[in-house]
N, C-alpha and C positions, 0 to 999 in steps of 0.2 A: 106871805108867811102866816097871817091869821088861817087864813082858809087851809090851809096846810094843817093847822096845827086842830082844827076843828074836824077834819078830817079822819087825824088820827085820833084825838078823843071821843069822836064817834066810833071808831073800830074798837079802841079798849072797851067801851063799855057794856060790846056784843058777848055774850055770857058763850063758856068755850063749847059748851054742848051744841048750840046755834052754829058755832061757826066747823064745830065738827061734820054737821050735814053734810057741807059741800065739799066733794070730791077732793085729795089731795092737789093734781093736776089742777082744776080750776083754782085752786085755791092759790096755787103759785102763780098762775097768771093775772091775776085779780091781784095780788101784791106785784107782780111786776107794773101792770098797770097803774095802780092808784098808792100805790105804798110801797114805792124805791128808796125812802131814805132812811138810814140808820140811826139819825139823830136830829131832835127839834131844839131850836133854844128857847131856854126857860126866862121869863124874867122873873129872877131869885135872887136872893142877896149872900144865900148860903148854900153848900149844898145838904141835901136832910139827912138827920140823924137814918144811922141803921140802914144806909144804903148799898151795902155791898155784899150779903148774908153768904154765909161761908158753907159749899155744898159737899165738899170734898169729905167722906168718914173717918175714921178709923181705918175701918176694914176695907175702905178703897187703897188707903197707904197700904198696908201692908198686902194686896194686889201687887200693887209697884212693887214694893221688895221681892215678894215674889217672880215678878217679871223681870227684873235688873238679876237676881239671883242666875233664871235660867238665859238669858242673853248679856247677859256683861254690860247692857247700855240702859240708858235712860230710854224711856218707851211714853214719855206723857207727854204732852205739848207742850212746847214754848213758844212765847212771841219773837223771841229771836233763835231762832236753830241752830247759829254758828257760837254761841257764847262761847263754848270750851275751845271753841280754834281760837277764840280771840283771846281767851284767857293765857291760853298755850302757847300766843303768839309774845304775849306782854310780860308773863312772870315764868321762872324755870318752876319745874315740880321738883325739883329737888328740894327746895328751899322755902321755907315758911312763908304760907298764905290766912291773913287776915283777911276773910270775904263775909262782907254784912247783907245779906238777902234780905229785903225790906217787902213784905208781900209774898215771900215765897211759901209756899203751900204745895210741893211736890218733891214725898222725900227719895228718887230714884234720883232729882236733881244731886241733893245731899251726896247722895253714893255714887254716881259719877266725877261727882268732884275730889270725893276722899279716894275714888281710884288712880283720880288722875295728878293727886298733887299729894305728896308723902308729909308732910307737916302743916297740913291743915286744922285752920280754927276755921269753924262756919258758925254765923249768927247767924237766927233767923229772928222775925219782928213781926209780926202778923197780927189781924182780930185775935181774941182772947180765944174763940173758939177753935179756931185753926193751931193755937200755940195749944191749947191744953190737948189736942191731937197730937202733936211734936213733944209734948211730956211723954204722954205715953208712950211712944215709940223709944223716942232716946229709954225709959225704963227699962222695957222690955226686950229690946236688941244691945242695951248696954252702947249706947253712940256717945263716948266719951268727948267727941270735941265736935259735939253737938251742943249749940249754946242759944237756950233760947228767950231772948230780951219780952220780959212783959210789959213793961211800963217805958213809958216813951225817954221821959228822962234819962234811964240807963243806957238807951242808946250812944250817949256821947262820954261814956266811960270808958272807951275801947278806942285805939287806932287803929285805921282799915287799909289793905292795899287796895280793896276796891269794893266800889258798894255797888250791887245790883237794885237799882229800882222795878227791873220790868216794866209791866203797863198796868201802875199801882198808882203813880203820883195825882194822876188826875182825879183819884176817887180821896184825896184828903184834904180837909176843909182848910187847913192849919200849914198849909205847905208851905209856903213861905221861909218862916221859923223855922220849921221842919230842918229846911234847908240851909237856911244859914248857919244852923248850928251845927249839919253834917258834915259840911265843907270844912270845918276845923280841924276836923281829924281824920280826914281822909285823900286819897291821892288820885286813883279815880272812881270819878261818877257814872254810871251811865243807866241811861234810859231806852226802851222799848216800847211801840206800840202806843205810842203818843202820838196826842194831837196838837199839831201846830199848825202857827198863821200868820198871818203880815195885813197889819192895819195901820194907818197915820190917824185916824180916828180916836176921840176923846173917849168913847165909851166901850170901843175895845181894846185899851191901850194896855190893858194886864190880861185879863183873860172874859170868857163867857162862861154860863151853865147852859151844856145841855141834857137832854134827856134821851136815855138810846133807846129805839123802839122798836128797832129790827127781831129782837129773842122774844116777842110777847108772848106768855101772861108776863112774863118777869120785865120791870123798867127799872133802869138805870140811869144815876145823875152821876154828870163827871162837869171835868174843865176843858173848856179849850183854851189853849195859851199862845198871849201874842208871841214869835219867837223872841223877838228883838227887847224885849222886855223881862221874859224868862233865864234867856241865854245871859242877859248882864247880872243876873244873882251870881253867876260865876265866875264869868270875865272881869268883874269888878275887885275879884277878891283870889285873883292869881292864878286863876286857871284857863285854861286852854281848849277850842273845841279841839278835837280829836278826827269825828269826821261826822256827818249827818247825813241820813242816808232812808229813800225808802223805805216803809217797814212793807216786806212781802205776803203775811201770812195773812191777810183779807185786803181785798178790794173795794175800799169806803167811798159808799156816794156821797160828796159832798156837792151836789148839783146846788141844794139849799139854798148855800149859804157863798155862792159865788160872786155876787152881788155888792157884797160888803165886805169879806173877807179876802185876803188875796193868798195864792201858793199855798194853799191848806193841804194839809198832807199827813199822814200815819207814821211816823217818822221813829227812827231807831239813832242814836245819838252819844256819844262820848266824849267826856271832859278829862284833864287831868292836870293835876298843881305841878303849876311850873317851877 
């Protein structure tokens, strides 16, 4: 692992003009070779402020509207593609949807959902910058039941048929709490694009930090969490898993970390109060 990780903090500190010299082509080979994996772990105690800068504009939303406008569909990525089958499949659209998007940051999502469910509330929760983005929009297109939580607190002011986390939770320090406090008012949970893992070990019995290294210049600290210790924040407290399942939209090396980790996986997940 040392040498691993000495490795990559030798590549970070190659200035990008250097490393623009060498040929595309070589240059993917040279990382298939010596720089396959997506993520190192950090020994940290926390993860750091300011780590998840928010790239999305303005004027990229209103692209999307523009794009849902002339195709009727949501056109941005998701980590999970089927959400609206699976929403379609759990709630009627006729009938009143409380849906808390924690991390969402694509408002074509927004306008697929209000196409597809006629009495809709949507929350969104997001960094401060991504929400003052989501002001503006709800302004300007008048999105009435568009409702966007600033302060974390206010989060549990609302009761939810279903909360989206996406693949948000691992990038928050405070999750925990987070969590036990959103399970009170809501019915289901689910998560995407998460990392999980299976240890009997002392020192990975909750989670790790790592750092993703695969998008450089840009690095990223997240969590990995043990399952069996994640999953009882909710089975402790009335809920049910649902179903746990591959997540398909990338193919994570975790070669790493097989060692001491076990059944690590990118996983896509659902709870719901029994």
């Amino acid at each position: 692992m040392l040498n691993i990780n000495k490795l990559y903090a030798f590549r970070e500190k190659i200035p990008k003009n250097i490393r623009k010299i060498f040929p595309k082509p070589l240059r993917r080979i040279i990382n298939q070779i010596f720089f396959r994996y997506y993520y190192l772990q950090e020994n940290l105690k926390k993860l750091p402020d300011a780590n998840y800068p928010d790239h999305e504009s303005f004027e990229y939303q209103k692209k999307l509207i523009e794009n849902f406008n002339q195709t009727n569909n949501q056109t941005s990525f998701m980590t999970y593609p089927d959400l609206m089958k699976l929403l379609l499949i759990k709630f009627d659209p006729n009938k009143n949807l409380n849906f808390l998007d924690i991390g969402g940051e694509k408002i074509d999502f927004y306008l697929n959902l209000k196409k597809n469910f006629k009495d809709l509330k949507y929350f969104l929760f997001n960094q401060k910058s991504v929400n003052r983005t989501f002001h503006q929009l709800k302004n300007e297109f008048e999105y009435k039941n568009l409702n966007i939580i600033d302060e974390t607190e206010d989060l549990f002011k609302a009761n939810y048929d279903f909360v989206n986390f996406g693949s948000c939770i691992q990038y928050f320090e405070d999750y925990e709490n987070l969590l036990k406090q959103i399970i009170k008012n809501s019915k289901y949970i689910f998560f995407s694009g998460t990392h999980l893992y299976n240890s009997d070990k002392k020192e990975f019995e909750k989670s790790i930090i790592v750092k993703q290294v695969n998008l450089l210049p840009q690095i990223y600290y997240l969590y990995f969490f043990n399952r069996q210790n994640f999953f009882k924040l909710f089975t402790e407290n009335n809920f049910t898993l649902v179903f746990e399942k591959k997540n398909l939209t990338d193919n994570v090396n975790y070669d790493n970390f097989k060692n001491y980790l076990h059944h690590i996986q990118y996983s896509d997940f659902l709870f719901v109060k029994k």
